[in-house]
N, C-alpha and C positions, 0 to 999 in steps of 0.2 A: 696714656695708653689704657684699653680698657681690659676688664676682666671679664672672663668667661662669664656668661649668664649660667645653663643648668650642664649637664653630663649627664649624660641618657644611654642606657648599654641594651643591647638584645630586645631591644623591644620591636613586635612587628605593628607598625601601623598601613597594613596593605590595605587596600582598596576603600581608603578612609577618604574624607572631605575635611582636608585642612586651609581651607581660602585663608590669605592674608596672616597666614600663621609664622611670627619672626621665632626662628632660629638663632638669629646674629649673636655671633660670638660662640655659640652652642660646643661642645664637643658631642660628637654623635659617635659611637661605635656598634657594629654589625645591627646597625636600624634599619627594617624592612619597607620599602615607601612602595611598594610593586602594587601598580596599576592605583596609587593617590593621586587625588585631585590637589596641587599645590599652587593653584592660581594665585597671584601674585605676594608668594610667600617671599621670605627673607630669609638666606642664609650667608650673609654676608659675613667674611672672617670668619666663619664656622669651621670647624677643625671635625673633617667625616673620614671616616675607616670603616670598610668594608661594610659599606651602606650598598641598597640595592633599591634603584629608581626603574626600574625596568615600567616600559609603560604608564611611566608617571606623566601628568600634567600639568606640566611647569612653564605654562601661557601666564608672562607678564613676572615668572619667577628673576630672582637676582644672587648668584652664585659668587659675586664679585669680592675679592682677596678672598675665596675660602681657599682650604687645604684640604685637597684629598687627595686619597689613598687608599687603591686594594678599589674602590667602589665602582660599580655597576651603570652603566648609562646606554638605555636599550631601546628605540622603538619609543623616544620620547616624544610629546607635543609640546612645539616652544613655537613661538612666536618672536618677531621684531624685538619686541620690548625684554625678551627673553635674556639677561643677562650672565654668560658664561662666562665670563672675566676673571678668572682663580689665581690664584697666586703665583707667580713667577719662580718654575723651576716645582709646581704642585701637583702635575698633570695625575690624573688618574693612571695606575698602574693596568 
């Protein structure tokens, strides 16, 4: 089993360009991603609370076992490759 990589709290990275940027494992809390470019970023098993993707671009992103909670998902661009696969019984509040 792995351990969390970093814990990251209240930071806004809005309308940033994070391509290819992993997450995985990450805990994120109240992190702003409104209108980020997260092309084929990683947040696989990432642990997010009241994160806000509103208008993010998550073409080729992978959300697969994260855990969210309380988070924001608005007027996204995803794609095929686009992986929403989150954790069972994780759904977004």
């Amino acid at each position: 089993i792995g351990q969390e990589h970093i814990r990251i709290w209240d930071l806004d990275l809005s309308d940033q360009e994070l391509k290819n940027f992993d997450f995985s494992r990450c805990k994120l809390l109240r992190v702003k991603f409104v209108g980020t470019k997260l092309v084929r970023s990683n947040f696989e098993q990432t642990i997010l609370r009241e994160c806000n993707f509103t208008r993010s671009r998550l073409v080729g992103t992978s959300f697969r076992g994260a855990d969210l909670k309380t988070c924001i998902f608005r007027n996204l661009q995803i794609d095929d490759e686009t992986d929403l696969s989150i954790a069972k019984g994780r759904l977004p509040d």
